[in-house]
N, C-alpha and C positions, 0 to 999 in steps of 0.2 A: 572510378567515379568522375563524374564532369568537375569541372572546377567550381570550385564554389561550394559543392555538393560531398566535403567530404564530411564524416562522421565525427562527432565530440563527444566528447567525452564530461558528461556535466553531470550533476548531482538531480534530483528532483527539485530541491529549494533554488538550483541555481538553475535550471531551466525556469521556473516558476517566475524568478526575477526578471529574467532575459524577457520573458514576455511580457510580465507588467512594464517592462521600462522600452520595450519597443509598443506599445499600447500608448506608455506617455510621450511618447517621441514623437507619435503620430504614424509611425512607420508601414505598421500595421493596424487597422481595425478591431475592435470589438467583435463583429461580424464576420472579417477573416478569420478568428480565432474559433466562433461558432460554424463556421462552411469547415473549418479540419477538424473539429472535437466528432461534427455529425460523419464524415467521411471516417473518421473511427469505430463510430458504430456501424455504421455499413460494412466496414471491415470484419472487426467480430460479428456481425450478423451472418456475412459470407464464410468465416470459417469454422461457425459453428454450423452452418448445411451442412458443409465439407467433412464436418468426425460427421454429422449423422452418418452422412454417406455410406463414409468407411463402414461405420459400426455397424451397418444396413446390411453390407455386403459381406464382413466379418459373419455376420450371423451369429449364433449363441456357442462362442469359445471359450472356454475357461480360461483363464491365463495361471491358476491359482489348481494345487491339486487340493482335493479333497478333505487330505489329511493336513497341510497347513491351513483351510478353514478353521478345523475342528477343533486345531490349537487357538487360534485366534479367539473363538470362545471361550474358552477355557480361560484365557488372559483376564478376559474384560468379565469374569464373575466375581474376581479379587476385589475386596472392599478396600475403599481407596480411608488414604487418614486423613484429618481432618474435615474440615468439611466442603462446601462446594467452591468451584473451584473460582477464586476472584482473579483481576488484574489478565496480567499478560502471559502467555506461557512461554516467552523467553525471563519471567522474573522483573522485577522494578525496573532494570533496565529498558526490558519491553516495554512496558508502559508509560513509560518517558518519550520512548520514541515513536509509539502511535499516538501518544498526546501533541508533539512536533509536528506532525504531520498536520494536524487540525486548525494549527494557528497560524497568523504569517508568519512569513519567515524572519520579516523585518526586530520579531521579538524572542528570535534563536537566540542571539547571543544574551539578551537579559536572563534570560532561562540557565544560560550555559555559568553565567557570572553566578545566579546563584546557588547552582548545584556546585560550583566549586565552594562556593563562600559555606554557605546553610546545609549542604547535602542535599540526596536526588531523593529525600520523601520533602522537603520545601521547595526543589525545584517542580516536581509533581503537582504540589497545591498551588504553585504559580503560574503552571501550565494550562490547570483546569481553569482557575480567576481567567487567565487570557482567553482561552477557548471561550468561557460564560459572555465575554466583554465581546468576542469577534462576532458571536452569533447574534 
């Protein structure tokens, strides 16, 4: 890679920072930030032509035989217990961390303070209050 140009290794809240704090620096624009989000849709826009493509040319393949179909049916007629299914399907954990996602990040660590202090169903209704507040 060019210099300057090598790859980091950063988290999503720590990229998120990076650009609010090059936004307050001045460093970068507002509207440089919108010319790369839209060059990202253009991106996935061009590679999802591209599986068209393939799957055009692919034709009608199975990748799956017959008979693991038939199981797969079979699976999903089992009546599930309790009832529909709420939260996250990694468990409270999950929903903690799609709740994170939603709010700054500036309010991570209050969240983190008191899922140590309260546990993570008070860090959860702290998460949603911040989330109500951001939006």
């Amino acid at each position: 890679m060019a210099k300057g140009r090598e790859a980091l290794a950063v988290t999503p809240a720590q990229a998120k920072w990076i650009v609010e704090r090059l936004i307050a620096t001045k460093r970068i624009s507002a509207d440089d930030v919108r010319g790369v989000m839209s060059e990202m849709q253009a991106e996935i826009a061009d590679i999802e032509r591209r599986l068209a493509s393939l799957r055009e040319a692919a034709g009608d393949t199975r990748l799956t035989s017959p008979a693991a179909t038939s199981a797969g049916r079979r699976s999903r007629s089992r009546k599930r217990r309790g009832g529909g299914t709420k939260g996250h399907p990694r468990g409270i954990a999950g929903t903690l961390a799609v709740l994170l996602r939603s709010i700054p990040a500036a309010e991570h660590a209050a969240i983190a303070a008191i899922r140590a202090d309260k546990g993570i169903k008070a860090a959860i209704k702290a998460a949603q209050g911040a989330m109500k507040k951001s939006q």
